[in-house]
mmCIF file of the C-alpha atoms, coordinates in Angstrom:
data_MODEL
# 
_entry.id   MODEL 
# 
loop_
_atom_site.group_PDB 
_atom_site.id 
_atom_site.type_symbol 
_atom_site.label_atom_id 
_atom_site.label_alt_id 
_atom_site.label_comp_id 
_atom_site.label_asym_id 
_atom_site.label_entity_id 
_atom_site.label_seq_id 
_atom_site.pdbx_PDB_ins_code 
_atom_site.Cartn_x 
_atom_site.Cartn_y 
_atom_site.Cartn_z 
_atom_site.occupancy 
_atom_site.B_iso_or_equiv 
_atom_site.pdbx_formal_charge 
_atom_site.auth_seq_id 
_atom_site.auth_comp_id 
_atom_site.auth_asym_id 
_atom_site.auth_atom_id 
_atom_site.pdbx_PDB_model_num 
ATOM 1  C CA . UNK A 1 1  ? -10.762 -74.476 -72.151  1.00 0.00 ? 1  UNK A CA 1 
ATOM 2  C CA . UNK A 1 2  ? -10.253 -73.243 -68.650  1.00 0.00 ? 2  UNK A CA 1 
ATOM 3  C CA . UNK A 1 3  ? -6.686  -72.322 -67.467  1.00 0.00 ? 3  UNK A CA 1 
ATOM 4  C CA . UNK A 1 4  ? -5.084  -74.629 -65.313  1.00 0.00 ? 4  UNK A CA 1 
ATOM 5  C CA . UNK A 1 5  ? -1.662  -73.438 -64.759  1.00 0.00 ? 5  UNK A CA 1 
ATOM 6  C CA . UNK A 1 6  ? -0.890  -69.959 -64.342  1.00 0.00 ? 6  UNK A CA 1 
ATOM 7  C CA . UNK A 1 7  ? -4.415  -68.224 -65.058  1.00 0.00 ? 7  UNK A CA 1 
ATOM 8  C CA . UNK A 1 8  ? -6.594  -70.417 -63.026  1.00 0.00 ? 8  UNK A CA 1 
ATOM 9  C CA . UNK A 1 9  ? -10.267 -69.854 -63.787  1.00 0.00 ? 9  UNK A CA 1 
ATOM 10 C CA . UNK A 1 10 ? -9.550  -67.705 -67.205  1.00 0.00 ? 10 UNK A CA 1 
ATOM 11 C CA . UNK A 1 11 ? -10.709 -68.728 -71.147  1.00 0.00 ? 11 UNK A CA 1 
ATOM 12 C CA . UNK A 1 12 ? -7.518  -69.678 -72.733  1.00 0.00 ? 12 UNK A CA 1 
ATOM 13 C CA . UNK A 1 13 ? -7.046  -70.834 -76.244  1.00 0.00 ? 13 UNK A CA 1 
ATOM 14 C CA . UNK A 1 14 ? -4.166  -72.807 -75.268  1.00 0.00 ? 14 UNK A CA 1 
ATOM 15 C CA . UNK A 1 15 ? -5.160  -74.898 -72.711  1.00 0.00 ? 15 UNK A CA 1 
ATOM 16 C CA . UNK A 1 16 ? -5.704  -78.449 -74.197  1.00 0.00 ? 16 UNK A CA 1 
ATOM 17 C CA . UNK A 1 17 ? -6.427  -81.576 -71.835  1.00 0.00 ? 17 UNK A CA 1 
ATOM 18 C CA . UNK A 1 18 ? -2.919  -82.550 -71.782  1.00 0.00 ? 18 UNK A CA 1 
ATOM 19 C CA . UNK A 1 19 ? -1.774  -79.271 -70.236  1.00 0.00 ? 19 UNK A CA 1 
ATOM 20 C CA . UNK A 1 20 ? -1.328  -75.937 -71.573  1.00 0.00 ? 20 UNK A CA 1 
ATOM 21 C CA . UNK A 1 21 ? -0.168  -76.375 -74.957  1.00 0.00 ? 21 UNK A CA 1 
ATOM 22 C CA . UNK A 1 22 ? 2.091   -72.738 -75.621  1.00 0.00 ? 22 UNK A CA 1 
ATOM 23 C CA . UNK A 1 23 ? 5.455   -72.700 -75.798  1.00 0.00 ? 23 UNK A CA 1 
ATOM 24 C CA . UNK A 1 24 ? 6.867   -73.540 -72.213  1.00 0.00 ? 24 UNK A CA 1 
ATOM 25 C CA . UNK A 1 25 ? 3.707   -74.864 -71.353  1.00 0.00 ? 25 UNK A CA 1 
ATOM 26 C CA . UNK A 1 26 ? 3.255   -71.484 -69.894  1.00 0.00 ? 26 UNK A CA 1 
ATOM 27 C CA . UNK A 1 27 ? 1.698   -67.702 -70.568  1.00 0.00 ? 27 UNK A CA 1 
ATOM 28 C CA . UNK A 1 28 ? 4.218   -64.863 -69.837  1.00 0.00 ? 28 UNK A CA 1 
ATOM 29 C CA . UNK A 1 29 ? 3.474   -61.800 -67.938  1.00 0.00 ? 29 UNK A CA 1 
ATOM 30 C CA . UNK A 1 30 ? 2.894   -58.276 -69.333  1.00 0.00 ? 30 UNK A CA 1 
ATOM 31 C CA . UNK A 1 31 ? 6.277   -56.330 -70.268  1.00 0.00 ? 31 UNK A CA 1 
ATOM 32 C CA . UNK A 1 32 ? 6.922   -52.440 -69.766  1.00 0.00 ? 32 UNK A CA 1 
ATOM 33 C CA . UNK A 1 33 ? 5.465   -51.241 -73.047  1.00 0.00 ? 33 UNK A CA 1 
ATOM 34 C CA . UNK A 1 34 ? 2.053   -52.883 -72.617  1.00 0.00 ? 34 UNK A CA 1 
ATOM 35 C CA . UNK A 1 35 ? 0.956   -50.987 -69.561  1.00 0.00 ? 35 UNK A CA 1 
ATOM 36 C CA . UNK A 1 36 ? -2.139  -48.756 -70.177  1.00 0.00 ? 36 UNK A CA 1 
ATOM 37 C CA . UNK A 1 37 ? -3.212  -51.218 -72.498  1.00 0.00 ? 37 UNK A CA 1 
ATOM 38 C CA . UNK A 1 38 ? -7.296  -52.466 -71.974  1.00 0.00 ? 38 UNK A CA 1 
ATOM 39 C CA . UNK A 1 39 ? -6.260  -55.858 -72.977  1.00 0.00 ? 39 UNK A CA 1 
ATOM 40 C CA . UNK A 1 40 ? -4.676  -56.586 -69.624  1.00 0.00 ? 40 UNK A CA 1 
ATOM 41 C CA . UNK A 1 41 ? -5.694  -58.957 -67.248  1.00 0.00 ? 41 UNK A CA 1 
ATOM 42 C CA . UNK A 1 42 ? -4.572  -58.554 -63.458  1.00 0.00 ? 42 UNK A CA 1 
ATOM 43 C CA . UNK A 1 43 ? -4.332  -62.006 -61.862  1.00 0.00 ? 43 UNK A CA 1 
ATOM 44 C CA . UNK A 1 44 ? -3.315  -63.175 -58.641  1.00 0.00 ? 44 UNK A CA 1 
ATOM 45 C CA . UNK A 1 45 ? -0.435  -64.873 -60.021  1.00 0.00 ? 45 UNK A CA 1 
ATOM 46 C CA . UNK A 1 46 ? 0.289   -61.732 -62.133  1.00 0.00 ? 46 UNK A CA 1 
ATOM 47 C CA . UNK A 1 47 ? -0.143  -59.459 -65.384  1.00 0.00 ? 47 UNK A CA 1 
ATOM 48 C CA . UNK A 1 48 ? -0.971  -60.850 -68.191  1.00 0.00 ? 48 UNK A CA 1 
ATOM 49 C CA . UNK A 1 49 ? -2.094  -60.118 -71.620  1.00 0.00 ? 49 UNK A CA 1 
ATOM 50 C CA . UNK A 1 50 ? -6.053  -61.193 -72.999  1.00 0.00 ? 50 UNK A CA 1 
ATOM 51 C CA . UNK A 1 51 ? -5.134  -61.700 -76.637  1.00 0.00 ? 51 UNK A CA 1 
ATOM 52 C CA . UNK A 1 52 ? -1.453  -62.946 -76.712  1.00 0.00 ? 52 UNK A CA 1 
ATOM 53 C CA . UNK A 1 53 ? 0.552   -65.458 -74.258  1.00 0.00 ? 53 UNK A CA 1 
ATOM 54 C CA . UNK A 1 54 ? 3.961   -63.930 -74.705  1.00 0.00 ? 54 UNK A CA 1 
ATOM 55 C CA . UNK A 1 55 ? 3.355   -60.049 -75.157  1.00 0.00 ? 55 UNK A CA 1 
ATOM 56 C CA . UNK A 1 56 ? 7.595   -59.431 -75.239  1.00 0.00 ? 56 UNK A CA 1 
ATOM 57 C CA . UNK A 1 57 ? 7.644   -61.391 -78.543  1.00 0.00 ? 57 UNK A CA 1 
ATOM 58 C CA . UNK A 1 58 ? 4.782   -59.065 -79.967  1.00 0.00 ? 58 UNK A CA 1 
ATOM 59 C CA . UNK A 1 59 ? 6.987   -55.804 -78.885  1.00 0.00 ? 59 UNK A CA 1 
ATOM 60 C CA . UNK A 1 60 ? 10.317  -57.517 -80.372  1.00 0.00 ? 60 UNK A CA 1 
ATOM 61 C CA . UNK A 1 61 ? 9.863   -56.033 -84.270  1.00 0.00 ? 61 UNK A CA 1 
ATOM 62 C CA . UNK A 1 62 ? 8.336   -52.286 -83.405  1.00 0.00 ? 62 UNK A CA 1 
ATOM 63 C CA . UNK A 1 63 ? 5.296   -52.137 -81.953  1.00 0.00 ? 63 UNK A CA 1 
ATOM 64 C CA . UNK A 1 64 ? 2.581   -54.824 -80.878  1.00 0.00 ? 64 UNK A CA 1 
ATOM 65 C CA . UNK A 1 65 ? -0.506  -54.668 -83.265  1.00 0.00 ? 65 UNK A CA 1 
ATOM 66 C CA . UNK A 1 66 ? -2.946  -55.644 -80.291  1.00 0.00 ? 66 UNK A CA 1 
ATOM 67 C CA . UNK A 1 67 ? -2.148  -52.774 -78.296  1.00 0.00 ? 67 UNK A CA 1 
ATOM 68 C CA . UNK A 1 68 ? -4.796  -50.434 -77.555  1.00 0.00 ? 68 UNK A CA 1 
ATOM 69 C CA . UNK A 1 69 ? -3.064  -47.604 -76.080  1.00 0.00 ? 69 UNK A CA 1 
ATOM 70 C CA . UNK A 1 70 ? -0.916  -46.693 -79.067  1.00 0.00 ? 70 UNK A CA 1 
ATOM 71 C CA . UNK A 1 71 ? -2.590  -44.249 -81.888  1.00 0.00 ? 71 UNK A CA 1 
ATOM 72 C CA . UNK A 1 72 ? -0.777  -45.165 -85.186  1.00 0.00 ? 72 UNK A CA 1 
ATOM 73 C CA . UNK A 1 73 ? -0.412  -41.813 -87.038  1.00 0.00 ? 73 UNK A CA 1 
ATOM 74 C CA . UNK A 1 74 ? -1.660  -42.091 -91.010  1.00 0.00 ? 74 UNK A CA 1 
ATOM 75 C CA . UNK A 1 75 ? 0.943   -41.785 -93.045  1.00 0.00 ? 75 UNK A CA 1 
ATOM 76 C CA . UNK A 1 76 ? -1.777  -40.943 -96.230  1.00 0.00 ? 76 UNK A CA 1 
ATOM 77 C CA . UNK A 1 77 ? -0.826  -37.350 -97.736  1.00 0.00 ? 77 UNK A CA 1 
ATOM 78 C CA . UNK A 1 78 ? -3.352  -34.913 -98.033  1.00 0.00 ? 78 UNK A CA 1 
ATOM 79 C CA . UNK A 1 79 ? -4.915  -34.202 -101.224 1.00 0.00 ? 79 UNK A CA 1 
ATOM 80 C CA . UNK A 1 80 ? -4.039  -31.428 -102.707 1.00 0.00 ? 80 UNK A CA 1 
ATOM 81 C CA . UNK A 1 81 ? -6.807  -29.016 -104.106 1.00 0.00 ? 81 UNK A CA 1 
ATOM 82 C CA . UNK A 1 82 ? -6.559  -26.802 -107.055 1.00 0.00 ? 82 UNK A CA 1 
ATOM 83 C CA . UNK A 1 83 ? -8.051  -23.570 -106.130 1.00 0.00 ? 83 UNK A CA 1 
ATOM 84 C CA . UNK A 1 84 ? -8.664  -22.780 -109.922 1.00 0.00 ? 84 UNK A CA 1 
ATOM 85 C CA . UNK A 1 85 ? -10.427 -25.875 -110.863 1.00 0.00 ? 85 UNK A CA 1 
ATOM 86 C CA . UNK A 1 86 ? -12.317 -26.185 -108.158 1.00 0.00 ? 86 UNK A CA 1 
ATOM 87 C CA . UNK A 1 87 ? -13.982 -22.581 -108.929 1.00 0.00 ? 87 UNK A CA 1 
ATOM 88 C CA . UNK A 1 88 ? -14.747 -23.787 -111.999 1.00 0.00 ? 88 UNK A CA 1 
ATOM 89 C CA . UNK A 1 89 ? -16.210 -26.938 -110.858 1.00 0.00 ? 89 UNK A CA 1 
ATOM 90 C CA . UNK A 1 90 ? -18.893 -24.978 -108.810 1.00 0.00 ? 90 UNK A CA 1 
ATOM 91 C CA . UNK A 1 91 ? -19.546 -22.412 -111.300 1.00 0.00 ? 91 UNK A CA 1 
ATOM 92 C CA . UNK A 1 92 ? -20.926 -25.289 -113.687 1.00 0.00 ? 92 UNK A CA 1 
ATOM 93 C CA . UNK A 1 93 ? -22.680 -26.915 -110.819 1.00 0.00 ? 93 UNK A CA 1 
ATOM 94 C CA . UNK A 1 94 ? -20.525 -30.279 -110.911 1.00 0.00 ? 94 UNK A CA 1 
ATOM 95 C CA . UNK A 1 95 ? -19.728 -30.294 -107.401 1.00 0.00 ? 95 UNK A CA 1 
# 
């Protein structure tokens, strides 16, 4: 449904026809750590986030998983080649 509280005009999934039905019966603006994120939507009322209504509780345990402007690093080790074998490998054509 269509905000009626602090988003006016803006899909919400929370809006029900008794009011909007989040915690608080409110969304909560953007905290420190989400800016530079694309999921950001600039109101007049303020900041506030596209895909979650209280962005501080995503950023409470490490880092929010719906934030775009954070890279997460793999953590996968590199395989490690054996020179030897591999020679061998292409010598009998099996590569």
């Amino acid at each position: 449904m269509i905000c009626q509280t602090l988003k006016k005009g803006v899909e919400c999934i929370f809006m029900k026809q008794s009011g909007c039905g989040y915690n608080g019966g409110k969304c909560y603006s953007i905290v420190e750590r989400c800016e530079g994120c694309n999921r950001i939507q600039e109101l007049e009322t303020g900041k506030f986030c596209s895909s979650y209504a209280e962005p501080d509780m995503k950023w409470k345990n490490g880092q929010c998983n719906f934030a775009t402007h954070i890279v997460n690093e793999s953590t996968a080790p590199k395989k490690v080649v054996n020179a030897l074998k591999a020679s061998k490998r292409k010598a009998t054509g099996k590569m």
